[in-house]
N, C-alpha and C positions, 0 to 999 in steps of 0.2 A: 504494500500500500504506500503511495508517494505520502510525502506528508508538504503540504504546505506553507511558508513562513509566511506568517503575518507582521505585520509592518503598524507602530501605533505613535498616531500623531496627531499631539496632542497642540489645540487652539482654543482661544479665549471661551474660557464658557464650559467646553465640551470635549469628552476624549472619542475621537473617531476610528475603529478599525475597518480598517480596508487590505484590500490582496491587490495589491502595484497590477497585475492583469483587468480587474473591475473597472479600476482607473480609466484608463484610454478610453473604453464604451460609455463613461458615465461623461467625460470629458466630449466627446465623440456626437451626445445624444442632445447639448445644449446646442445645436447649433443654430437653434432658433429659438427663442425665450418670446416670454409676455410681459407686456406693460403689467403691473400688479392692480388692477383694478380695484381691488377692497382698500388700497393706500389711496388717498389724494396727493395729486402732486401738481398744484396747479401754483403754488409759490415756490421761487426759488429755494427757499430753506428748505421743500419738502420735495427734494428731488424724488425721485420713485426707483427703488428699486425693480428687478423683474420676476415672475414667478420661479421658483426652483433652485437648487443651490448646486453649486459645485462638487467637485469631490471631498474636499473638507471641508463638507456643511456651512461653506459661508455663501451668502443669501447672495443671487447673481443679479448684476448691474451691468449698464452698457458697457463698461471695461473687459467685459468677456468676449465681447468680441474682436479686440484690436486681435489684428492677426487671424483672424478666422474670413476671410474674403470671401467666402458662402455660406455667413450665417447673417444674422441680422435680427431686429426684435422688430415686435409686432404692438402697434400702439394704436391708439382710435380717439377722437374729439367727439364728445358728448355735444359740444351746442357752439355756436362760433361764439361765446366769450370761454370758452375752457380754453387751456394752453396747457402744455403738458411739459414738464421740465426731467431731464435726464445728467445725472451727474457722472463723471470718469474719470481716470486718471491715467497717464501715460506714464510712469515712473517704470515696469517693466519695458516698456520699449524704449525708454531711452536706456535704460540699464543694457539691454542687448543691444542696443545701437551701438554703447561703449563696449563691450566686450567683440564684438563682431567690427568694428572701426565703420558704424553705419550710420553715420549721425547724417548722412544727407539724403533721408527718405523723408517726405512729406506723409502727411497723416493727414487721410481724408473724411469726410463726414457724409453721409448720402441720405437723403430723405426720398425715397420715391415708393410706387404704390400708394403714389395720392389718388383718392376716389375717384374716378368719374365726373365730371365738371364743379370740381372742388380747387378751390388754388391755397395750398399751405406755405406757410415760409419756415423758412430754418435758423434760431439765432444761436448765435456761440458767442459763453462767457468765458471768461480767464477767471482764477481762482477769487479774487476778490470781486466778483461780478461786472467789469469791465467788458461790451461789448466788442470782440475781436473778428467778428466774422460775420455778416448775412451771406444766406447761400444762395447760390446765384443759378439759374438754368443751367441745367448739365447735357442738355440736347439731346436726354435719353425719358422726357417726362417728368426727371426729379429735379430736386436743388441738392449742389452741392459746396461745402467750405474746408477749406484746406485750414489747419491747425498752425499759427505763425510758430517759421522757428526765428523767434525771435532774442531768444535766450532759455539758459538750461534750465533757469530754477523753475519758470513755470508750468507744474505738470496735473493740475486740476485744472477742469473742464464741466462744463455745461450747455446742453444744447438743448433750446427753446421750441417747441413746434406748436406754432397756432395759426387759424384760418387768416391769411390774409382781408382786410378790411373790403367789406362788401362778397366776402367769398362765402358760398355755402359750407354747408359739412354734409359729413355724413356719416352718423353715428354706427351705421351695421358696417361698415368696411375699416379693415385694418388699414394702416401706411406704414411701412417700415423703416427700420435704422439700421446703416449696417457703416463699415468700415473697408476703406482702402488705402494703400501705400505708392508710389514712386519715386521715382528719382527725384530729387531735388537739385537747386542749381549746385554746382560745385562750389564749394569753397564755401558752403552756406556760413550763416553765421554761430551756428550749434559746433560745429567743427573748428571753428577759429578761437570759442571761446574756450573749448575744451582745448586747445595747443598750448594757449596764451595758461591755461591755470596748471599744464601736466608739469611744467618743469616746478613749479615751486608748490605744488602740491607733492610729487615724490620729495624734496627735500625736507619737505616739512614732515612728511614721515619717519625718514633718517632721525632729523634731528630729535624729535619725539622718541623714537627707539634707541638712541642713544640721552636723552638726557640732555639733550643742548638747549641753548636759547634760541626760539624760531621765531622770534617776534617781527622776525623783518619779512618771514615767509607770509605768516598770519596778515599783517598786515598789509602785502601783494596781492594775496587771495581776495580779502576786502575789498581795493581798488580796482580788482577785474570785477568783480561780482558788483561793481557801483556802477560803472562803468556800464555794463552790460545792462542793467536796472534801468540806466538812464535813457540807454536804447531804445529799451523795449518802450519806454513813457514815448518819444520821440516817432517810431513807428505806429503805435496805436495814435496818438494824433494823427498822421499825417492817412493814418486810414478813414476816421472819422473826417475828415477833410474832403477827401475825396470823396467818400460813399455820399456827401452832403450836397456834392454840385448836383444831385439829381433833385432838389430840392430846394434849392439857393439862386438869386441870382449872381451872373457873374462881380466878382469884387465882394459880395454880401458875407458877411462874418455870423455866425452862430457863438452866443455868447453865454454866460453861465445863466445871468441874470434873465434871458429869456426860456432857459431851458428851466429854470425855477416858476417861470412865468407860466408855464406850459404845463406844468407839473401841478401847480397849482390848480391848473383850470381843471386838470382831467380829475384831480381829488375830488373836485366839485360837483363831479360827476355832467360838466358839459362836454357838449360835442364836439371831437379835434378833426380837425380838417386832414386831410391825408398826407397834405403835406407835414402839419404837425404831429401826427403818429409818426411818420414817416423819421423827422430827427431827432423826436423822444428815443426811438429804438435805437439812433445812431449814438447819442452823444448821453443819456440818460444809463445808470446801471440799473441791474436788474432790482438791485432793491429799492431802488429808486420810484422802477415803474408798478412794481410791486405793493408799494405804500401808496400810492397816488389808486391804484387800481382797487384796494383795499379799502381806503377811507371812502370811495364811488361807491362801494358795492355796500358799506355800512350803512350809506348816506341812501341811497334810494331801493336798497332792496332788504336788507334786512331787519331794520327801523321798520321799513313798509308793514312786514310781514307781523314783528312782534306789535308794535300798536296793535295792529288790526285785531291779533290774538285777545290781548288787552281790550280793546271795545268787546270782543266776544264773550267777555267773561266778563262784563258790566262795571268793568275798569276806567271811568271817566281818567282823563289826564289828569298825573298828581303834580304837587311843586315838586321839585329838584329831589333828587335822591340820589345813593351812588349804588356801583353793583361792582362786584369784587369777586372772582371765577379762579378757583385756586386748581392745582392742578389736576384735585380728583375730579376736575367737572363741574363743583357744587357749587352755583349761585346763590354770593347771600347778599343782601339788600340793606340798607339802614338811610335812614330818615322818613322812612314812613310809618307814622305813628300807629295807624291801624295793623294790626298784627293780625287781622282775617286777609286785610287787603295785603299785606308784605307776603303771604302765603302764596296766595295765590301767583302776584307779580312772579315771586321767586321760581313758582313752580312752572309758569309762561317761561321765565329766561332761563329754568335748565331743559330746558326742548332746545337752545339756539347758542347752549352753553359750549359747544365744539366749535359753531362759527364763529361765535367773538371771540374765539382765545385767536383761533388760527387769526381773524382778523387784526388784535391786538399785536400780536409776536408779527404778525405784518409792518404796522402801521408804527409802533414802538423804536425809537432807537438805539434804545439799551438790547431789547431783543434781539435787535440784528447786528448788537455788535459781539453777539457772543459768539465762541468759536464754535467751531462746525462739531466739537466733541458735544459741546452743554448744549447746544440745537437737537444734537440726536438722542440724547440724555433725556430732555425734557419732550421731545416728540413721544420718547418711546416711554418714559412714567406716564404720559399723559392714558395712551392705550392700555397700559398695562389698568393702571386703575379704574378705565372705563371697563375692562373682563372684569376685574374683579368684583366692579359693583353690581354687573350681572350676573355673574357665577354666584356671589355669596350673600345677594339682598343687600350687597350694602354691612356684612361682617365683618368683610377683612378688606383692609389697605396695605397698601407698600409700606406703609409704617408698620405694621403688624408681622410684617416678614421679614427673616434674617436668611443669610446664608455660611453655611458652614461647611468646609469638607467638599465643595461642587455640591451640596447638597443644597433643596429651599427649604426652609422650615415656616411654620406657622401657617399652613395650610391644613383644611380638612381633608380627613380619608381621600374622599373623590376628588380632590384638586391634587393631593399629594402625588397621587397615582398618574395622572395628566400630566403634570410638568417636572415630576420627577423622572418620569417612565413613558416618557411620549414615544417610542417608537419611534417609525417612520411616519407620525402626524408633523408634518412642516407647519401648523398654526402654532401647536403647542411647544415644539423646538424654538421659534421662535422668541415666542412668549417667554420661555425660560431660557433661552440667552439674551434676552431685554434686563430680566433681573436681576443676572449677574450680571450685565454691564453696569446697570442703574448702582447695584450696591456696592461694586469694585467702585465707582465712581466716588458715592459716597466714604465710603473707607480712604480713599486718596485725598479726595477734596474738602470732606468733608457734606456737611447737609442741606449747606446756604441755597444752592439755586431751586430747589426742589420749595424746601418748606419755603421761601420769602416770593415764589413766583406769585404774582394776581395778576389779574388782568383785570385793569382797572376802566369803566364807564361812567361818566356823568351822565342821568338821563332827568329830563327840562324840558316839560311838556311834548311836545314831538320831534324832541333832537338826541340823539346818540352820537355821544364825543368820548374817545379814548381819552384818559388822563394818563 
């Protein structure tokens, strides 16, 4: 009887075995993923993952496909205001760019398998949400954006897909995403930076493995790495510059002051002319257009909705009150004296208590200036506690649970079983590597952004403003 060696490797959260033969077919069988439908990703911060995980159980995103030239993921627009955002990262392929001396391949972006007399566009962010790219007719149906090699350090990505203005949709057909490579110009600028930094990055090794002083190395490194920073700032203007003459007249300058001007309006929830969509995309970031789209949607659609709820349940307009949404969901109210009527409001704003946070952590500045860890942190407490208030009536919270040993404790029998022992259930894997992140979080950082988050509203007869 052969015997087989098993191979165990282990990853945040979870110990995986696998047979190195399993591998390939399981690697082999992503070569087409799904938008995750049950996640919303219609703001930057909530990029989307895609259905199904890799071979070491981590949860597959558009990065699965760099390098797979005949796979691509499957995505759909609910209604022309949806937009669907996908996040990625290029750090493996520039790592094998460097070990292969391949730094002069472009990375391409494809949006095609757009619907049937549908027109979508394709936007691409740089890690701090800087627009670097709209994609442009690829003469094969789709749009596509080439990834600037503009310099080394940036290797998070974002790309935007939503109906172009006046375009239909259509919600029963997929459009896909996929990935391609080619040559790049010679002598690109990824190549030049990595020349300019190999000699005094090997010395700096030396001197490090011996004990010397490398301060003059470090300090090299630095000036190339500023150097190349300043670049990159220098190229993305002169991209926005250009991408802007389809919109400007000639000599006409685009200025901060009117892009705030613009920003403004679209908060207000009035109507921008296509030219003014047009260099909000160009010159506006994504959180930018994000908060302005956010504060519209609070302004004329979800105010709409909760009044109305309110008139329905014989809630004339009260004075001023506030409302404060913590992260289990729970809306609680103060300044309203009547304690039948504060019930009821309350129990109105936990029906819309997911939209105003999401809206809030939109529209907030502090929210969006938190790193992409304490965003995922709090995206995924926010879920977790919204199962648990269904699993357990409202028993048990994230605070009621510890972990110990890879183990979750303070769970009932039936819950214990679920996400102690989830099997092959991808919900419940999930969920229980949300908690161990959330609690490694807490254990490192302590408990500040969890318990202090609220999501703060003034509501004033018929207005809803974030505070």
């Amino acid at each position: 009887m052969s015997v087989v060696k098993m191979n165990y490797v282990s990853v945040p959260h979870k110990v995986i075995h696998w047979d190195p033969k399993e591998v390939a077919v399981k690697q082999d069988s992503y070569k087409v993923i799904k938008e995750n439908e049950k996640v919303p990703n219609d703001y930057y911060w909530k990029s989307n993952k895609a259905e199904g995980e890799d071979c070491f159980g981590r949860a597959l995103d558009l990065t699965w496909l760099i390098n797979k030239p005949d796979g691509y993921l499957q995505g759909r627009l609910s209604d022309q205001g949806d937009v669907d955002y996908y996040k990625f990262n290029i750090v493996e392929h520039r790592i094998l760019g460097k070990l292969h001396d391949k730094y002069d391949l472009d990375i391409i972006v494809t949006l095609d398998h757009i619907p049937e007399g549908c027109d979508y566009d394709l936007v691409l962010y740089d890690g701090d949400g800087n627009q670097v790219g709209i994609g442009q007719d690829n003469g094969s149906g789709g749009k596509s954006v080439t990834i600037p090699n503009w310099n080394l350090e940036n290797r998070m990505y974002t790309v935007k897909v939503l109906a172009k203005d006046g375009s239909p949709v259509n919600a029963e057909e997929y459009y896909h995403l996929s990935f391609q490579t080619k040559q790049a110009v010679e002598g690109n600028v990824l190549r030049q930076e990595a020349k300019e930094a190999q000699e005094y990055a090997g010395a700096l090794r030396r001197k490090l493995h011996d004990g010397q002083d490398a301060t003059e190395e470090i300090q090299a490194l630095q000036q190339i790495r500023e150097k190349y920073e300043a670049y990159y700032a220098q190229q993305m203007n002169e991209l926005h510059n250009k991408q802007a003459e389809e919109y400007l007249a000639e000599g006409e300058v685009f200025d901060e002051s009117r892009k705030e001007e613009l920003l403004s309006k679209m908060a207000a929830g009035e109507e921008l002319t296509e030219q003014e969509r047009g260099l909000l995309n160009i010159f506006a970031s994504a959180q930018e257009i994000d908060s302005a789209a956010a504060s519209a949607k609070l302004k004329a659609d979800i105010s709409e909705r909760i009044f109305w709820q309110m008139e329905q349940a014989g809630i004339s307009p009260t004075s001023s009150f506030e409302v404060s949404i913590g992260v289990d969901g729970k809306a609680q109210v103060k300044g309203i004296e009547d304690a039948a009527v504060q019930e009821k409001v309350e129990d109105i704003l936990n029906r819309f208590s997911g939209e105003l946070t999401d809206t809030y952590i939109s529209i907030n500045a502090i929210m969006q200036g938190l790193s992409r860890e304490e965003q995922y942190i709090l995206e995924a407490a926010r879920e977790i506690e919204a199962f648990l208030q269904k699993a357990t009536g409202g028993n048990v919270s994230l605070s009621d649970i510890t972990v110990e040993n890879f183990r979750i404790n303070g769970l009932d029998k039936r819950l214990d079983k679920l996400l102690n022992y989830p099997g092959e259930n991808q919900t419940y894997l999930d969920y229980a590597a949300d908690i161990f992140a959330i609690k490694n979080y807490e254990r490192m950082q302590g408990t500040g952004l969890l318990e202090g988050f609220r999501a703060r509203y003034i509501v004033d007869g018929k207005r809803i403003r974030a505070v």
